[in-house]
DOVO-312490 format. One record per residue: residue number from 0; y, z, x of N, C-alpha, C in turn; residue in three letters. Coordinates in steps of 0.2 Angstrom, whole numbers, plus 2048, in hexadecimal, padded with zeros to 3 digits. Atoms other than C-alpha are relative to their C-alpha. Example, Ala and Ser with C-alpha at 12.3 -4.5 7.8 and 13.67 -1.06 7.14 Angstrom:
+------+-----+-----+-----+------+------+------+-----+-----+-----+------+
! resi ! n_y ! n_z ! n_x ! ca_y ! ca_z ! ca_x ! c_y ! c_z ! c_x ! resn !
+------+-----+-----+-----+------+------+------+-----+-----+-----+------+
!    0 ! 7FA ! 800 ! 804 !  7EA !  827 !  83E ! 806 ! 800 ! 804 !  Ala !
!    1 ! 7FA ! 7FF ! 7FC !  7FB !  824 !  844 ! 805 ! 803 ! 7FC !  Ser !
+------+-----+-----+-----+------+------+------+-----+-----+-----+------+
***
This chain:
+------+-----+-----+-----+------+------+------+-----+-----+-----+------+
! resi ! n_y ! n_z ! n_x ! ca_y ! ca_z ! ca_x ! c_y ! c_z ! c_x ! resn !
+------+-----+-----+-----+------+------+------+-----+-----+-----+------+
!    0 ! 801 ! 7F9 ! 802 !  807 !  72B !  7BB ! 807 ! 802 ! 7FD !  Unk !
!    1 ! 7FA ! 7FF ! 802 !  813 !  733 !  7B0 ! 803 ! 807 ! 806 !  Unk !
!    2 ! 7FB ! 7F9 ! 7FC !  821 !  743 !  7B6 ! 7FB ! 806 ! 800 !  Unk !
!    3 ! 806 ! 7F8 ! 803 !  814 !  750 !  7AF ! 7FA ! 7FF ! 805 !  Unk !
!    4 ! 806 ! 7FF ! 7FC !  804 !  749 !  7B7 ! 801 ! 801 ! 807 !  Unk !
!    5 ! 7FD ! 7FF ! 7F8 !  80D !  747 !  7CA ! 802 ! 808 ! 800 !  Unk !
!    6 ! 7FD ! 7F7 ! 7FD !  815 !  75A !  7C8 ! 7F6 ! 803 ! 7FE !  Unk !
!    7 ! 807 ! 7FD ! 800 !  801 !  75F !  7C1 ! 7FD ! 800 ! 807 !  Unk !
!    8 ! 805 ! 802 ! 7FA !  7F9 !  756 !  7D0 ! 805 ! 804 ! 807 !  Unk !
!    9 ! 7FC ! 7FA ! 7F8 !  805 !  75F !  7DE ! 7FF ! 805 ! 7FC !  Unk !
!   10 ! 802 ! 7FB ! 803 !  803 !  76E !  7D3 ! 7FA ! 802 ! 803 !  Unk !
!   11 ! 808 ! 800 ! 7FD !  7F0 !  76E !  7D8 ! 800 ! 7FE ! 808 !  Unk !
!   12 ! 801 ! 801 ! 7FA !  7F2 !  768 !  7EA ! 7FF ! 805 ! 803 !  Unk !
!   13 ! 802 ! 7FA ! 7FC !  7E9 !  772 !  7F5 ! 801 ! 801 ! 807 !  Unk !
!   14 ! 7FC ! 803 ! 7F7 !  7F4 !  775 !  807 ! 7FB ! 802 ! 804 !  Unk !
!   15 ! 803 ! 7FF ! 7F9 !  7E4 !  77D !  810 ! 803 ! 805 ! 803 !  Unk !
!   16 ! 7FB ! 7FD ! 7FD !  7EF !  789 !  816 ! 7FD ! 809 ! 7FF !  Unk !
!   17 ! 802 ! 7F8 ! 800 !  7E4 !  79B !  81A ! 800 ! 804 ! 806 !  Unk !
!   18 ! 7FF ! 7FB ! 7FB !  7E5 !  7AC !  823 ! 7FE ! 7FD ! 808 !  Unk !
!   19 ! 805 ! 801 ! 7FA !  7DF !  7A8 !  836 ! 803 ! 806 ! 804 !  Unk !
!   20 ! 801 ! 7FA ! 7FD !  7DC !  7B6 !  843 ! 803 ! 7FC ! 805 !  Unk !
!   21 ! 7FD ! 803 ! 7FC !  7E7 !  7B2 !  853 ! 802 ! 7FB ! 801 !  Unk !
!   22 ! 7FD ! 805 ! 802 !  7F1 !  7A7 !  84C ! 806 ! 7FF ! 806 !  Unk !
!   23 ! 7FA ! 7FA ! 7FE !  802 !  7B0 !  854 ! 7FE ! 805 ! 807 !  Unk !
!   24 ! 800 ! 7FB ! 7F8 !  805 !  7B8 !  866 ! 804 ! 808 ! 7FF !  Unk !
!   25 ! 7FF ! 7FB ! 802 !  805 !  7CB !  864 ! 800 ! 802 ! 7FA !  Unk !
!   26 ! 803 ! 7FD ! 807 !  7FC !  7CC !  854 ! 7FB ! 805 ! 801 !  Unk !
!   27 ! 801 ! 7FA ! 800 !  7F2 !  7D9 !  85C ! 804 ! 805 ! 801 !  Unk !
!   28 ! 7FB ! 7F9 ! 7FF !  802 !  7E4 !  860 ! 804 ! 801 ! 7F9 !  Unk !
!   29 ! 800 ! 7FF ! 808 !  806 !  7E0 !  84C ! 7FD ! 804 ! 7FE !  Unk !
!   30 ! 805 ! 7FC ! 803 !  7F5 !  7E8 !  848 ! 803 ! 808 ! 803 !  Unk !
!   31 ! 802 ! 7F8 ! 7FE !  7F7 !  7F7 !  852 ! 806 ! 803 ! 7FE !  Unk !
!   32 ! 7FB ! 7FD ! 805 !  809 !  7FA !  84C ! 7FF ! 803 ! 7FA !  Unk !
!   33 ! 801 ! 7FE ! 807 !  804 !  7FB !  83A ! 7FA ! 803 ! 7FE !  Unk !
!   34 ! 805 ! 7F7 ! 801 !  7F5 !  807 !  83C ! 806 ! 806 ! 805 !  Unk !
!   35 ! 7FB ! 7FB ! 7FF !  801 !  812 !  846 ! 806 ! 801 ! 7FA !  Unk !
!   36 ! 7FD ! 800 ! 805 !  80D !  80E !  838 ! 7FC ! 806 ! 7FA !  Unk !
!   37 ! 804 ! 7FF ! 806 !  7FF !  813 !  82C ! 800 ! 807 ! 801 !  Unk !
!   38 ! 802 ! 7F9 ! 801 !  7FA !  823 !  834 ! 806 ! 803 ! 7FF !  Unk !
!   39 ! 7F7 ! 7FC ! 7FD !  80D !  828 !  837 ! 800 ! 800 ! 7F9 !  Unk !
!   40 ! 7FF ! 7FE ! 806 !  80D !  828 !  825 ! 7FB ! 805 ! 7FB !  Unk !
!   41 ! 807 ! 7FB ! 802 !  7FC !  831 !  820 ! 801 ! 806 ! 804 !  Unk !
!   42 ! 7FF ! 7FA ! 7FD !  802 !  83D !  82C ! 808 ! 803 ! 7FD !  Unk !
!   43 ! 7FB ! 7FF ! 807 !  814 !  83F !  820 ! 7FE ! 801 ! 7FC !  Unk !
!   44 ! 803 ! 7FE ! 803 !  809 !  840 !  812 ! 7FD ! 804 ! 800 !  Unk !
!   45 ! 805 ! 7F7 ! 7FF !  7FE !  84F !  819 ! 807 ! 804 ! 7FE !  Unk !
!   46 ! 7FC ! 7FC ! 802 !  80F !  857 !  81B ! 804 ! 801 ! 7F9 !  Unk !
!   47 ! 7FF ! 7FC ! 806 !  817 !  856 !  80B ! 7FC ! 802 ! 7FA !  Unk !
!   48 ! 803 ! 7FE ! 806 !  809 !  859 !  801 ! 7FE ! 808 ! 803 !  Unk !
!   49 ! 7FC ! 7FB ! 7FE !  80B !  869 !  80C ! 803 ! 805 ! 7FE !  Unk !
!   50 ! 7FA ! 7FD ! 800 !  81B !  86E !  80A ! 800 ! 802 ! 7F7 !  Unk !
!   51 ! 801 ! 800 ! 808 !  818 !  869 !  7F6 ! 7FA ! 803 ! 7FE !  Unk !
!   52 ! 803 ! 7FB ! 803 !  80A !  874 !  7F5 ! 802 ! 807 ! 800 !  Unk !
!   53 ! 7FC ! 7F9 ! 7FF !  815 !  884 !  7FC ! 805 ! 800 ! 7FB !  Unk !
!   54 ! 7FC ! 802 ! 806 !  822 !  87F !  7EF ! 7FE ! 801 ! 7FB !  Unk !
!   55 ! 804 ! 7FF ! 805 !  816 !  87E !  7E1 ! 800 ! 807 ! 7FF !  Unk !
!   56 ! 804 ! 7F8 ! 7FF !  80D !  890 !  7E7 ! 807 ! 804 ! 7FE !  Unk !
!   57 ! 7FA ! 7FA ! 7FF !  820 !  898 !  7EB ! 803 ! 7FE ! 7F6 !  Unk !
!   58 ! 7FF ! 800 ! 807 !  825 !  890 !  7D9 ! 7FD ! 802 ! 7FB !  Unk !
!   59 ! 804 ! 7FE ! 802 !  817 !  897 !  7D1 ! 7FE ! 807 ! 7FF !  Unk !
!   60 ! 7FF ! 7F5 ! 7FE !  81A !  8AB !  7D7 ! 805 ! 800 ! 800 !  Unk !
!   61 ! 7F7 ! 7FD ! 802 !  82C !  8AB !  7D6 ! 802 ! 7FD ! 7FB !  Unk !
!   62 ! 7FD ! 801 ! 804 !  82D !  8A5 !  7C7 ! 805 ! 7FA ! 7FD !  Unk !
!   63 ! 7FC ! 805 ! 801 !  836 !  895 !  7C7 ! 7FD ! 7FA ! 7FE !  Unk !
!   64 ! 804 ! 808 ! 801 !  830 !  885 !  7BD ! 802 ! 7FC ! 803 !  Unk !
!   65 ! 7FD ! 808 ! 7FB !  839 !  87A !  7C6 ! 7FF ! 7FE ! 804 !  Unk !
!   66 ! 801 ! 7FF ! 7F7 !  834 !  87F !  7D7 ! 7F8 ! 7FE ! 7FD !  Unk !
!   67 ! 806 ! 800 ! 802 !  823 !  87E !  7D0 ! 7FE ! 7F7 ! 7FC !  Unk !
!   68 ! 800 ! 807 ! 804 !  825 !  86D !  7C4 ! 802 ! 7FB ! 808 !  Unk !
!   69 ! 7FE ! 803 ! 7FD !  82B !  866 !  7D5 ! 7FA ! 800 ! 804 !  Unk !
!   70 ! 804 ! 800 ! 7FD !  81D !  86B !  7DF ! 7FA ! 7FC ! 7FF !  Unk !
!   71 ! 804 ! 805 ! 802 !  812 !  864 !  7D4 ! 801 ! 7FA ! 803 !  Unk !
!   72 ! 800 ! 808 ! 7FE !  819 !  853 !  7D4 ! 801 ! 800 ! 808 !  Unk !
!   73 ! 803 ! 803 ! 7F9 !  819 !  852 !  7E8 ! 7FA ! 801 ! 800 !  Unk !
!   74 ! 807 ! 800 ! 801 !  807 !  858 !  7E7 ! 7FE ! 7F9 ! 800 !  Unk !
!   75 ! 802 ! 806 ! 802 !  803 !  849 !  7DE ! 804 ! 7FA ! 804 !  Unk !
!   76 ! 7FE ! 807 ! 7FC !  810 !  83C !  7E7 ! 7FC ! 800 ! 805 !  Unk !
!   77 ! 804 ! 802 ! 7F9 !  809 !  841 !  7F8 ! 7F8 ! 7FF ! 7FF !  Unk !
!   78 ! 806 ! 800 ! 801 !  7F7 !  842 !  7F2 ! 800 ! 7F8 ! 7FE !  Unk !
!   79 ! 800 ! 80A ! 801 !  7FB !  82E !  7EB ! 801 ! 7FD ! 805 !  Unk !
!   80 ! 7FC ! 804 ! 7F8 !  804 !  829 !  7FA ! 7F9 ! 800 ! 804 !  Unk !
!   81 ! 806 ! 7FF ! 7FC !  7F5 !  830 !  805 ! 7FA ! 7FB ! 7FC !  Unk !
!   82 ! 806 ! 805 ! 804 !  7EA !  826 !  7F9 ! 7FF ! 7F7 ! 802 !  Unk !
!   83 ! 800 ! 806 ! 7FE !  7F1 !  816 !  7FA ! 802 ! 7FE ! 808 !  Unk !
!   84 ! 802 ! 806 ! 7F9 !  7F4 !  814 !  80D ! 7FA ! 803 ! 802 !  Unk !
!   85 ! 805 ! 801 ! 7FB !  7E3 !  81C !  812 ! 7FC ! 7F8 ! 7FB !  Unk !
!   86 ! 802 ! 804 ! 805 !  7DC !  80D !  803 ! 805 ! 7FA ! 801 !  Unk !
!   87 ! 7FE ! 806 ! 7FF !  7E9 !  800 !  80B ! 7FF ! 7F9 ! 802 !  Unk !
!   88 ! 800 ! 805 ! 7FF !  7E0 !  7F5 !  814 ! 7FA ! 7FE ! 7FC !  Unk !
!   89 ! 804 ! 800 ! 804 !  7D2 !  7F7 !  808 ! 805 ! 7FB ! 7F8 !  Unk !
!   90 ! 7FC ! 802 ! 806 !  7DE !  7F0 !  7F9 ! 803 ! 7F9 ! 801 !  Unk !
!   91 ! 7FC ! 80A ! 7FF !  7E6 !  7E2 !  802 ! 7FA ! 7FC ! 801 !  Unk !
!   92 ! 805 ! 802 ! 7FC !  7D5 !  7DE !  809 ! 7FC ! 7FA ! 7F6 !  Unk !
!   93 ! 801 ! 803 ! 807 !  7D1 !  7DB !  7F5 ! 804 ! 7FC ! 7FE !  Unk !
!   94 ! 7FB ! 805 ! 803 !  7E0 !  7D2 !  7EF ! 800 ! 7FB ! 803 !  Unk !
!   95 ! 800 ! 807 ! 7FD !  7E0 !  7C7 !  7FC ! 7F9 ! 7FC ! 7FF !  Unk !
!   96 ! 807 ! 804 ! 804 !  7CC !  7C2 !  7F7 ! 801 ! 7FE ! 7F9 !  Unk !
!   97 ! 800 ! 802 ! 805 !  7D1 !  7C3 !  7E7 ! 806 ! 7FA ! 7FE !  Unk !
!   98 ! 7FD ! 807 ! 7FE !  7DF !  7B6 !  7EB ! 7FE ! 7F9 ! 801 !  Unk !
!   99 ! 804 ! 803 ! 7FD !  7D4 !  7AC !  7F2 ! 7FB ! 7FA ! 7FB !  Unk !
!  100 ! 803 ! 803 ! 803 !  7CB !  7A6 !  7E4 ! 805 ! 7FE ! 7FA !  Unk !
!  101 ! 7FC ! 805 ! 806 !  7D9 !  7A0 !  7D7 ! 800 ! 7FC ! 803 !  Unk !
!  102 ! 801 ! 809 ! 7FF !  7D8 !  78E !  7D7 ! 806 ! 7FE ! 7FB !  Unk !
+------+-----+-----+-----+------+------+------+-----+-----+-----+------+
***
């Protein structure tokens, strides 16, 4: 076989090598970490979108674009933020299926 066809054929080798559920000692104190992670940040995102809507409101009656142009854009980060972690294990849950199938 030539240099080309041996790097193709390891190229294609397929190691078998997928997720498994208790693999690992204290991959339930992992899980429960990263949903307390999760909310502990859904719950930061409730607050600045909070604070970035009294910002907006107070920049909006006093007159100040800036205070107001800034309110906005927290608005919008925290309302993203809140997006993608309550949509995170939804997202990974995709990518990893959709991983799954390149061949």
């Amino acid at each position: 076989m030539s240099s080309l066809s041996t790097h193709l054929v390891h190229l294609a080798y397929n190691p078998g090598v997928s997720p498994s559920d208790g693999g690992l000692p204290g991959l339930s104190v992992l899980k429960s970490v990263m949903g307390s992670i999760n909310l502990f940040g859904i719950i930061l995102a409730v607050g600045a979108l909070a604070v970035s809507a009294v910002v907006w409101a107070w920049g909006h009656h006093s007159g100040g674009p800036q205070a107001e142009a800034n309110g906005k854009k927290g608005v919008l980060v925290a309302s993203g933020v809140a997006l993608l972690l309550g949509a995170a294990n939804g997202l990974v849950t995709f990518f990893s299926a959709l991983g799954t199938q390149v061949k």
